[in-house]
C-alpha positions in Angstrom: 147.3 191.8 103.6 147.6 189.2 100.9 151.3 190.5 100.2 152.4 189.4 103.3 151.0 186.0 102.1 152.6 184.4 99.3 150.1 182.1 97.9 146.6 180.8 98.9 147.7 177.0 97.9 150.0 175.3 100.2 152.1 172.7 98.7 154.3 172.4 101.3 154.5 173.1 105.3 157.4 174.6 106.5 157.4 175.1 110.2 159.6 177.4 112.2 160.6 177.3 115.7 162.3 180.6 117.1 163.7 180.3 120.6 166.5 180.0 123.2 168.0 176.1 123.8 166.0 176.2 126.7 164.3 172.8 127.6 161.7 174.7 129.2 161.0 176.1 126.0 160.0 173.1 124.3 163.3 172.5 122.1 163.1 168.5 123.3 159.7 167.9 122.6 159.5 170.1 119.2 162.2 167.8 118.3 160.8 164.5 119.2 157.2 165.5 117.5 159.1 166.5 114.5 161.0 162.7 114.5 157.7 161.4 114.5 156.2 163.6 111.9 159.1 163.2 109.1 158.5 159.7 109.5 155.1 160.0 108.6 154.3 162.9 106.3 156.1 164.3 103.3 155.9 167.9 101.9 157.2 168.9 105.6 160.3 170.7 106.7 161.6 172.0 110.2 163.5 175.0 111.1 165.0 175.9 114.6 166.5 179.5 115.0 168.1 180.4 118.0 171.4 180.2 120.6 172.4 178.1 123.7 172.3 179.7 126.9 175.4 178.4 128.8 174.3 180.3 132.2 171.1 179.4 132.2 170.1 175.9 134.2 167.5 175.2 131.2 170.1 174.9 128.6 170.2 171.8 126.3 173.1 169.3 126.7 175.9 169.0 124.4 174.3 165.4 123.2 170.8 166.8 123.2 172.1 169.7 120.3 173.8 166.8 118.6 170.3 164.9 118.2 168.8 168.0 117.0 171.6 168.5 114.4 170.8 165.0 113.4 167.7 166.0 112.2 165.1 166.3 110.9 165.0 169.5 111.7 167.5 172.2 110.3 169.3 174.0 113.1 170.4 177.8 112.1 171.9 178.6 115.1 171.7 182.4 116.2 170.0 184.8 113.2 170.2 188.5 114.1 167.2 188.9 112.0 164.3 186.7 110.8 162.6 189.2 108.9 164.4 188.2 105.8 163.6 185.1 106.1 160.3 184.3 107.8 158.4 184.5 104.5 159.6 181.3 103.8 158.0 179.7 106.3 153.9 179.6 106.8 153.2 177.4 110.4 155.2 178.9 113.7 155.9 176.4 116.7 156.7 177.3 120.7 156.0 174.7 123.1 157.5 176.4 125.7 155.9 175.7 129.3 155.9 178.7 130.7 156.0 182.1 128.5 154.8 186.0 128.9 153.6 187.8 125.8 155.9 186.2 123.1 157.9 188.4 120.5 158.7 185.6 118.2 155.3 184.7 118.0 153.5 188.3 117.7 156.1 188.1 114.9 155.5 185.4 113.4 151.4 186.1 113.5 151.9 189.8 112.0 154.0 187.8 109.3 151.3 186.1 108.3 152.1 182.4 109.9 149.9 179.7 111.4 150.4 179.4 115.3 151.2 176.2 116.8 151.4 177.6 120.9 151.0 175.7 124.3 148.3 176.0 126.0 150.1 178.4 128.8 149.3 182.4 129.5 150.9 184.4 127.0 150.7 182.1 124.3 146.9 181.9 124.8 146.6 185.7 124.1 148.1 185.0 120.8 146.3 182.1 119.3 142.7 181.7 119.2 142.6 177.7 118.8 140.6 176.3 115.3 141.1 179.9 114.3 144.3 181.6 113.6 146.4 178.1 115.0 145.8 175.5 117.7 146.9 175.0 121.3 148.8 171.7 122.6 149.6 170.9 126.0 153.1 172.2 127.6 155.8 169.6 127.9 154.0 167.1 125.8 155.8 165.8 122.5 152.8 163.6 121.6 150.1 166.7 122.4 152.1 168.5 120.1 152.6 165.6 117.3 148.6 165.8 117.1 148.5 169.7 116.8 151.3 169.2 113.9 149.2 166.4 112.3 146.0 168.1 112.4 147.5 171.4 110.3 149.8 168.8 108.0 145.8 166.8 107.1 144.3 170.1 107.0 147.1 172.3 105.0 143.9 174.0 103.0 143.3 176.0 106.3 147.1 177.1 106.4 146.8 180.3 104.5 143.3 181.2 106.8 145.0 180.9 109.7 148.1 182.9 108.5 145.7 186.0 108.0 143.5 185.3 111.1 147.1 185.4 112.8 147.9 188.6 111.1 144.2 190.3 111.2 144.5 189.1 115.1 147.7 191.1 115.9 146.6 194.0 114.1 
C-alpha cells in the first residue's frame, strides 16, 4: 500500500480534477474556488484533465475555457492516460451535480488520493466524509472553497485519507 503513496509528509497539495467541460460537472465552480484559494494559500497547485464536448448542451463557452487557461489552474486538455501521471498528484476534485459511480474518482481513490466529491449519489459511495475526503455541496464554489481550505489547514491528514481512499476501494 505505502508504494502507491509516495511520502507520509505533504509539503505541497496538488489537486487534480478529471472530467468532461461540462458545467454540470463542476468545471466553473472548481475554477472559481481555486481563484480564491491561490489567492490565499501557497504550496497549492491545480490540474484540469479533460476535453470539450461540442454536442453536448453542458459544454463550457469559448470565454469560460479562456478564464480557465488564465489560471490558476493548469489546463492539460485531453490525456489518453492518467496513470502515468496521477502519482503526482495527492487531493482529487469533482463537483459535478449530478454523477453515477465515478471512474475518475474510483481511480483516483485506488491511486491513493484524497477525495474532494459533492454531496450527490455516486460520489457519496466513494467518499466517506472526515475519512478518506470530504463532501461539498453541488453547484456551490464557496461550499467547495471551504472543503479545499479545510484539507489545505489540515495537509497532515492528506496521506490518511489517501490510504482510507485506497483501503475503501479495495
Amino acid at each position: 500500500l505505502d508504494n502507491l503513496i509516495k511520502t507520509k509528509k505533504v509539503n505541497n497539495i496538488n489537486i487534480l480534477m478529471v472530467s468532461r467541460l461540462l458545467k454540470d460537472k463542476g468545471v466553473i465552480e472548481y475554477h472559481q474556488a481555486s481563484k480564491k484559494i491561490y489567492d490565499e494559500f501557497d504550496n497549492v497547485s491545480f490540474t484540469l484533465i479533460g476535453d470539450r464536448d461540442p454536442e453536448n448542451p453542458m459544454n463550457i463557452s469559448n470565454l469560460e475555457l479562456e478564464a480557465i487557461r488564465k489560471g490558476p489552474i493548469n489546463y492539460k486538455g485531453h490525456i489518453k492516460s492518467i496513470s502515468s501521471i496521477i502519482n503526482n498528484f495527492n487531493v482529487f476534485i469533482l463537483p459535478s451535480y449530478h454523477e453515477g459511480l465515478s471512474v475518475s474518482s474510483l481511480e483516483a481513490a485506488s491511486s491513493g488520493l484524497c477525495l474532494l466529491l459533492s454531496d450527490i449519489p455516486g460520489c457519496r459511495e466513494i467518499v466517506e466524509d472526515g475519512v478518506n475526503g470530504y463532501i461539498f455541496k453541488p453547484k456551490n464554489s464557496n461550499s467547495l472553497y471551504e472543503a479545499m481550505k479545510k484539507i489545505i489547514k489540515n495537509k497532515d491528514i492528506i496521506y490518511d485519507f489517501g490510504v482510507n481512499s485506497r483501503l475503501l476501494v479495495l
